[in-house]
Structures are given as C-alpha cells and as structure tokens.
N, C-alpha and C positions, 0 to 999 in steps of 0.2 A: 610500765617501767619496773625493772627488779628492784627490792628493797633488802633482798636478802643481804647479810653480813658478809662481808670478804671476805675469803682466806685468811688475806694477814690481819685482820682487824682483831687486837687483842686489849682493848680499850675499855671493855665492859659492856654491859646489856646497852641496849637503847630503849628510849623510853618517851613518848608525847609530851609536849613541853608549852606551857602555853607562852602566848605573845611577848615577846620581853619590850621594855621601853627601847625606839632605837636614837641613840645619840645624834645629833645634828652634826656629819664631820663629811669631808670632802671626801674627794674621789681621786683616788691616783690610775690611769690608763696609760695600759705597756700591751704594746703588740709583738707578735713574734712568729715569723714566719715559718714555713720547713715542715710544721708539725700542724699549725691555725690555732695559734696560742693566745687567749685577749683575757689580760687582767683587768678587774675593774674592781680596787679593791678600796673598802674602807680606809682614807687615808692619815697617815701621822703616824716609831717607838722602841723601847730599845728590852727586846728581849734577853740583852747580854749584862744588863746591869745586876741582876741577881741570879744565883745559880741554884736557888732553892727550890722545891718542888711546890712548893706551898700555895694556896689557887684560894683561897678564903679572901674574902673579901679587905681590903686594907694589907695584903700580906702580898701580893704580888706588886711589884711596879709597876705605872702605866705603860702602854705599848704605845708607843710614840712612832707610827710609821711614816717614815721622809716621804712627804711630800711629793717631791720630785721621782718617776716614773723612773729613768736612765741614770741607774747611780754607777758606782765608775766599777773597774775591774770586769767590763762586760765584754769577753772576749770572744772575737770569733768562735765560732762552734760549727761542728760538721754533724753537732747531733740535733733537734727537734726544738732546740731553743737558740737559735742566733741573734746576733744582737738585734735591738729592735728596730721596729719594721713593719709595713702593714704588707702582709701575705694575699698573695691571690685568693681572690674568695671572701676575704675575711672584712670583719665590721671595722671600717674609717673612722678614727674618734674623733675626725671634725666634722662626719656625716650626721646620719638624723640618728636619734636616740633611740633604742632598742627596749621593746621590751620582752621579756624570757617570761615562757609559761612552762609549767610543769606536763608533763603527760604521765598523769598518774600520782600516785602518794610517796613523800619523800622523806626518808629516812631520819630519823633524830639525831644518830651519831652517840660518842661518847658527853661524859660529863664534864669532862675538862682533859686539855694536850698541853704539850710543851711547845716550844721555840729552840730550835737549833741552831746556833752559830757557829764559824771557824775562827779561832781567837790563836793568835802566838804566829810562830814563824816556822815554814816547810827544811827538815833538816838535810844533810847532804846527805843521807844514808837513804833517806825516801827516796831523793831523787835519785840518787844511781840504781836503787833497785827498781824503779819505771826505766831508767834506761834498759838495764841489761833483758830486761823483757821485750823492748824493742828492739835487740838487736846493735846497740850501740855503744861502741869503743871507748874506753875513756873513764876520767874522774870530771865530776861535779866541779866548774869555778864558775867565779862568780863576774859578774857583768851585770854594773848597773844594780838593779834593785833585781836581780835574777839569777838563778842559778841556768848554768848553760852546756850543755854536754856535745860534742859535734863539732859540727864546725857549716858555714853556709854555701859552702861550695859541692861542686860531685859527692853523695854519700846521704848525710842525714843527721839534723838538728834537734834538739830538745832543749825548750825552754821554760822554766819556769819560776813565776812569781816568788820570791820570798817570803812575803808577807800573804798571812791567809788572807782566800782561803788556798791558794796557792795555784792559782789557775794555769795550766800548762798546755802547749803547742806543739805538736811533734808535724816534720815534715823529710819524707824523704825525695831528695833530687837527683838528677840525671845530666849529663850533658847533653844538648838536647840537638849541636851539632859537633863533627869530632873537634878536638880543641889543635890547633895546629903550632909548631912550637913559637915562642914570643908572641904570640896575639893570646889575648883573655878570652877567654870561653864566657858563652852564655849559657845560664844552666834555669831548666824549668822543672815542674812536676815530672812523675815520670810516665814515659812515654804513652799511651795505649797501644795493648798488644794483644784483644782477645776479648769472648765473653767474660762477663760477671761470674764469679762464681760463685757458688750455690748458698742459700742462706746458714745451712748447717756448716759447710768449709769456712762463710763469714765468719760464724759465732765461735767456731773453732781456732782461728786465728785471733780472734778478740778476745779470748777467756784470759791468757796468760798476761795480757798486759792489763785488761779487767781488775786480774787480781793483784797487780803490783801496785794499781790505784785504788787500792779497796772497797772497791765494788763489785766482787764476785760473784753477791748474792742478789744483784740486780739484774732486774726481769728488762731483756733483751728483745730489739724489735731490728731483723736486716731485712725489712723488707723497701728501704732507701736505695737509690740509683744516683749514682754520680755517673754518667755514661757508663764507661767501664769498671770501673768501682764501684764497690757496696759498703753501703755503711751500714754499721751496726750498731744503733744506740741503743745507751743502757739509762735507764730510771732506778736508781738505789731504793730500797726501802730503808727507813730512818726508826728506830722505834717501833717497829713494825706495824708504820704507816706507808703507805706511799707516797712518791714524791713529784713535784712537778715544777720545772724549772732548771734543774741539779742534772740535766743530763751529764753524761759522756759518750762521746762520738769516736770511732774507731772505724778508719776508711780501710778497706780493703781489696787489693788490686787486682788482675785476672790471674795473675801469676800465682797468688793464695799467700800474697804475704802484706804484713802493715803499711800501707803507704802514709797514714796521716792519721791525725786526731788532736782531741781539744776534751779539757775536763777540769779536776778540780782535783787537787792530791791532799790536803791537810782534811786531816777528819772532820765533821762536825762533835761540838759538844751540846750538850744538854742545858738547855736555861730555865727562865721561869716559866711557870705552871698558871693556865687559864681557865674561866669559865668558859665553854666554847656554848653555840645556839646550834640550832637542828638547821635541818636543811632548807624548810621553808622559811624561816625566818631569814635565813642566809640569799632568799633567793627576792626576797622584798627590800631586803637595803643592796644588792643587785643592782634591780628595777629602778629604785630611789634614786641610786646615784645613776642610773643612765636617764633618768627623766631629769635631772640636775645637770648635765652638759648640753640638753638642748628642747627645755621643755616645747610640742606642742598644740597643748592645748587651747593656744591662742587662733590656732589655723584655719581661718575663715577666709571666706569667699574662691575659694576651687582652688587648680595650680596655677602660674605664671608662664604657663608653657605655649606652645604654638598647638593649633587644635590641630589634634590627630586625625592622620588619612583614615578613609573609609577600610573598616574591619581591623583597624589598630585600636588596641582595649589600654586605655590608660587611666592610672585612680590614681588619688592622694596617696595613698599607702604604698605607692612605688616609690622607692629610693630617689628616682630621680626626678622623681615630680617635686617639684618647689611650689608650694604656695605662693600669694601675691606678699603675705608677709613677711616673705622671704626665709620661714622657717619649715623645716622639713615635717613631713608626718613620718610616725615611727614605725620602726619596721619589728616582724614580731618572726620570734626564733624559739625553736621547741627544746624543751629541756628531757634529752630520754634516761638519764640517768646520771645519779650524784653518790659519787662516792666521798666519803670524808680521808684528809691527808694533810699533806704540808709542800706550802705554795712557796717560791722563791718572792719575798718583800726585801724592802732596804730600810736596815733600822739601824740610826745613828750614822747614816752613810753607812754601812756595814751592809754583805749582802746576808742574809737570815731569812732559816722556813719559819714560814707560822703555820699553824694549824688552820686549818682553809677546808671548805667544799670543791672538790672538783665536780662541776657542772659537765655532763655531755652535751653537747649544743647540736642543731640542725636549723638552716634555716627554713627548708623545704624539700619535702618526702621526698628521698632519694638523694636529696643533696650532699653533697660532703659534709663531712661533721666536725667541730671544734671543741676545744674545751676551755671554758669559762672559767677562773675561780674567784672565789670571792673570800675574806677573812673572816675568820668562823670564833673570833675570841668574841664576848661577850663585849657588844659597845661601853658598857659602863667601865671597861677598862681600858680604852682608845684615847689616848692623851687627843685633845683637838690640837689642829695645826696651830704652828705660830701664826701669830698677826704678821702679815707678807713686809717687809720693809716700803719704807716710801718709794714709787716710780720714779725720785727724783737722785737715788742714788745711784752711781754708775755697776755696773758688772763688771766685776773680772774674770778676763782670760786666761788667764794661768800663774803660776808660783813660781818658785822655788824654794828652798830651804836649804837651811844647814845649822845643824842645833837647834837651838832657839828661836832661829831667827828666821822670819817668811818676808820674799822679798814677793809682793806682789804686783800686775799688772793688770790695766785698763787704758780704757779709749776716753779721752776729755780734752776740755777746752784750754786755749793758751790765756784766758783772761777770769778763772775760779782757779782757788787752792782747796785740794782735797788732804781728805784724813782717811787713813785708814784703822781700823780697830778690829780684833778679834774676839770672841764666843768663844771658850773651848770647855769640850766635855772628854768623854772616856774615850769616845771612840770617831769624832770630827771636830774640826775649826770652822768654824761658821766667821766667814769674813766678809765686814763693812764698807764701802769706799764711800763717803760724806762729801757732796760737793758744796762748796761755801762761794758763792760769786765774789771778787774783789771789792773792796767799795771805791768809790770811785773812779769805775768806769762806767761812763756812761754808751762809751761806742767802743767794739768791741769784734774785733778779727774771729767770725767764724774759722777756725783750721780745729780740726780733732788732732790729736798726738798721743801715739801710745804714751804714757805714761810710768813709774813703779815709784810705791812707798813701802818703806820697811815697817812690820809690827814684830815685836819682842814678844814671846809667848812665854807662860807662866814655867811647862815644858818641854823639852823637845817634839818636834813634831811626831816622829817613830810612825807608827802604821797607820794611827789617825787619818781621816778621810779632811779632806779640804773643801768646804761649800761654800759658794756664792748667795749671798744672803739676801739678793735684791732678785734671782731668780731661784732658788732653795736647789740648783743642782750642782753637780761636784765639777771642779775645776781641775786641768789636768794640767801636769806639771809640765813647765816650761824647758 
C-alpha cells in the first residue's frame, strides 16, 4: 500500500502515534451507490457552533454527529453520491459484520483538521450566474423555499435550494412527441441521438458551469455512462484536502451539450479545529463499530443451510451461510489504501465535512473496489449520542410552520391525548409527541388517525433542520 503524502496534502509532517483511548459511541451507516460509497462512521455534533481554529483540548466544542444516517436535503445526484442506497456489490448493513484489514502500513495523517459547513442563504446573483453558464434565459424568482430559473415545459429548468447549502437541479427537456394545436404535450429527457462523447469534450462542456458552481478546481472523473450521456463528476478539494460525499454531477449529451446535473452552489466555511487519529487507529474503531451491528463470535455449531451438492464448497465465512444461531459470520475486505480528507457527516441536522480517513476497500483480488470512510477527530471529542427517547412515543411525519409556530403530525389513537414539545438549538428542533392513555377507559376502539398539535418556538424556525426525536431522523415538511 502506498503511504506517500498527496499532492494536495498541506497539513504538516505525519508522524507515528500511539494507541489513543477509544470512546464508547455508536455507529451511524449511509450507503451510496454509483460510485460503492459505505460510511460507517463514529456517531453523534456540531462543527458549526464555533468558528475558531483552536483544537486544544477544552477549546474546541464537542462534535456531536446525528445519529441518524439520512439527514434531509439529500438530493438526487447524477454524480458518485446519490441518495442512499445499497449499490451493487456493496456491504448490506443488515448483513453479517465486516471486518477491514490493512495490506501494509498506514499512514498517520495530520495533527489536527477543520470541519466545514454551508451556513446562510444562496443569493440571486449566484444563481443566475450558474444559470447563464447553462445556457438559460431569464432572472432568478423565487418558488417556495427555491430560487427557479426556466420553466418545466420544452427548454430547461434550474432549481435551487435557498437555504445552504443550496443544493441545485438543472434538467433540460424535449418534447418527446410533436405537440398538436389544443392538446398538452408530453415532454421527457431529451431524446437519444448518438454516441457518448468523448471524456475530454465531457469535461470540456463541464468546466464552465464547474466554474459558476465554484468548483473549478475539482479533480474531475467522465469516465460514467448514462446510455448516451456522460457524466462528469467532480470531487472539490476543501482546504486542500479532498473530499468525499460533496460531489457535482454534470450530464453530458451526444450532441456535446449540458443535459443535466445536481450539486451544491453556497460555499463551505470553515469551523472548529480537531485532534484527528492516524489511520490505524481510524481503522479499529472501523472494525469496532462493524463488529457492534452484528457481533459473531457467538457462531457455533456450522450453518443452517441445506447440505451442499457434491463439489459445491461452502463455509461459515460465506455471506450467505447463516449459522443455526441465526447470526452471520463476518466477511473480511482488504484495505489498499487510505488517504486522509473530509467525509460528508450530518451535524446538528446540518450536512458538514469532517475530517475522516478515506479507506480504499476490496473485497476480493480483482474485485471492484469501494471506499470506506471513517471520522478521524479524536474520540475524546465525540459528544456520545443522546439517550433515544422512549418507544412509547409516537413519530412524526411531517410539519409545517410559519413563524413561530410548527404545526406538527402523526399517527395515534382516538382513546390517549398527546403533547407535543420541542428541543431547539442553532441549527435543528428536535420534536416530541408524549402519548398519555385517558383514564378511564377501560375498552377502547383500536382506529389510528392522523393527528396535529401546535408547539410555539422560542424562534422562528428560518433554516433550522426539524427532527423526530423518537427516531433521531429529519422530518420533511408537509
């Protein structure tokens, strides 16, 4: 395995580091197809609460990483990170438990990185200049919580998010039979009409809208196939580290012009400053937390399976072999190289890089390869997760708001009265729903009923993320 320094790696010497204590914290697992993308990171925090550099011990905040895997604003992508997903090929995280071995000696990394966040609102001047580099007519209005340039009919739309970190959708369409006068037309992608064309004509038509999303200086991969289309995604360096998660996808059609794409337009900034751990240590709370979703070392007595025909070879150590104690034996996947960067987490409901190990993965010589990353800050500054609310409080399904005021829903009974209450912080509401049985019923009409109760927030809700606090993931507006 190479150990040499990167290019961009401008972080300082590395240097052998011995064992640090590892915290006792959970595991958050996100998969991601397109590219064979599997998080498995230390989880629970909020990189955005201090914008100081300062990494000394007591002087940084704790990094409190959500819990929850799928935080919101996770929008289609045509680049190497779509939403999640378990990819062909790739580790099931309700399968058997995986353990990662090195091939070879693994890099230390720096002594401490930042956390990047997108914080504030995408202005209409950004978004018309990603328009006019797509090619599209028009001023910026606004629609809903988005700015919208186009229109959805023949031609081509552009839309994006207001609130960082301003996630955006460009689509251009066709009519896809001619439109005859008084009947509506149906209009699709646009048509196929020819080879792919060639990776450098890709990256040639990707650079200028690249650059109006300020990513210029990201290191570019067209070697993607949408049939006739190529896509061209881009990976930004950040600090000049690299990045992982933070794509931009730029589709490109035979004709050699933009057909589509999906990214991210408000910049990152810069937050607080961490201890980070070397790579080996990165790669044993890894292991830890994949032996922690399905330890098994209890795996006695063979597998559960029907005995195999003559000259079929089957062992515990095959995925599909189940034990009789109905727990899997683990599967083991080679690690050829780790480079250090910053991985896409959700801190505060917020989406934020942290500083992370990208792991190269393989599961077997010759096989396709994945990448792994793991959180590289120093456990001693990993807020542990909250204590999970009781199973006995309902979920909500979605919001709404206005001002102050969240009017929320869920699913409950017509014979308990429920309370609702909210948590807030800088950058989410963490909302309750308490079910209290009536008294004096003693029989009682099973029927569910949507339900909604209003809570009063201290302020407006504004960009703040909305979570469910009886399952820690984000609730989408209703």
């Amino acid at each position: 395995m190479s150990t040499e320094r990167p290019d961009n790696d401008v972080t300082g010497p590395r240097r052998r580091r011995p064992p640090l204590a590892v915290a006792s914290v959970a595991a958050a697992v996100l998969l991601a197809g397109g590219g064979g993308a599997y998080w498995a990171s230390t989880a629970s925090g909020d990189g955005g609460r201090a914008d100081s550099g300062a990494a000394a011990k007591g002087e940084a905040p704790p990094l409190a990483l959500d819990a929850a895997a799928d935080g919101p604003d996770r929008a289609a992508s045509s680049s190497d990170t779509p939403p999640p997903g378990i990819a062909p090929g790739e580790p099931d995280p309700g399968g058997p438990p995986v353990t990662y071995r090195a091939d070879g000696d693994l890099p230390d990394g720096p002594d401490e990185a930042a956390v990047h966040h997108a914080k504030g609102t995408v202005a209409s001047a950004d978004v018309a200049r990603l328009a006019k580099a797509l090619g599209i007519p028009g001023s910026p209005r606004t629609e809903g919580a988005s700015w919208v340039v186009g229109d959805d009919g023949p031609g081509a739309l552009l839309k994006v998010t207001k609130q960082a970190p301003g996630t955006w959708t460009f689509a251009r369409t066709t009519p896809t039979t001619p439109c005859e006068p008084g009947k509506m037309c149906a209009n699709g992608p646009t048509e196929p009409g020819g080879d792919p064309v060639s990776e450098k004509a890709a990256k040639a038509a990707a650079v200028p809208v690249l650059k109006a999303a300020g990513q210029d200086d990201a290191a570019l991969n067209a070697g993607q196939l949408m049939g006739d289309v190529r896509v061209v995604n881009a990976d930004p360096k950040i600090d000049g580290l690299p990045t992982y998660g933070w794509s931009t996808g730029v589709q490109v059609g035979p004709d050699g012009k933009v057909t589509g794409g999906s990214g991210h337009l408000k910049a990152l900034e810069k937050g607080a400053t961490y201890p980070t751990v070397g790579a080996d240590e990165a790669l044993k709370q890894l292991n830890a937390a994949s032996r922690g979703k399905g330890d098994a070392s209890g795996d006695i007595g063979g597998c559960a399976t029907p005995v195999p025909l003559e000259g079929e070879q089957k062992s515990p150590s095959d995925p599909q072999c189940v034990p009789s104690n109905g727990k899997r034996a683990p599967v083991t996947q080679t690690v050829e190289d780790a480079v250090f960067g910053l991985a896409l987490n959700y801190v505060d409901g917020r989406q934020t890089l942290v500083p992370s190990w990208l792991f190269t993965v393989r599961q077997a010589p010759g096989g396709p390869e994945h990448t792994v990353t793991q959180v590289a800050v120093d456990p001693e500054f990993i807020e542990k997760p909250q204590t999970p609310t009781p199973s006995g409080d309902r979920k909500v399904t979605s919001y709404g708001a206005d001002g102050r005021t969240l009017d929320v829903t869920f699913w409950g009974g017509v014979c308990s009265t429920y309370t609702a209450s909210a948590q807030e912080s800088a950058g989410q509401v963490r909302i309750s729903v308490t079910e209290k049985p009536q008294e004096g019923k003693k029989a009682c009409i099973m029927i569910a009923k949507e339900l909604t109760r209003t809570v009063t927030l201290e302020k407006p809700l504004g960009d703040r993320t909305v979570i469910d606090a009886a399952s820690g993931s984000a609730v989408p507006r209703g």
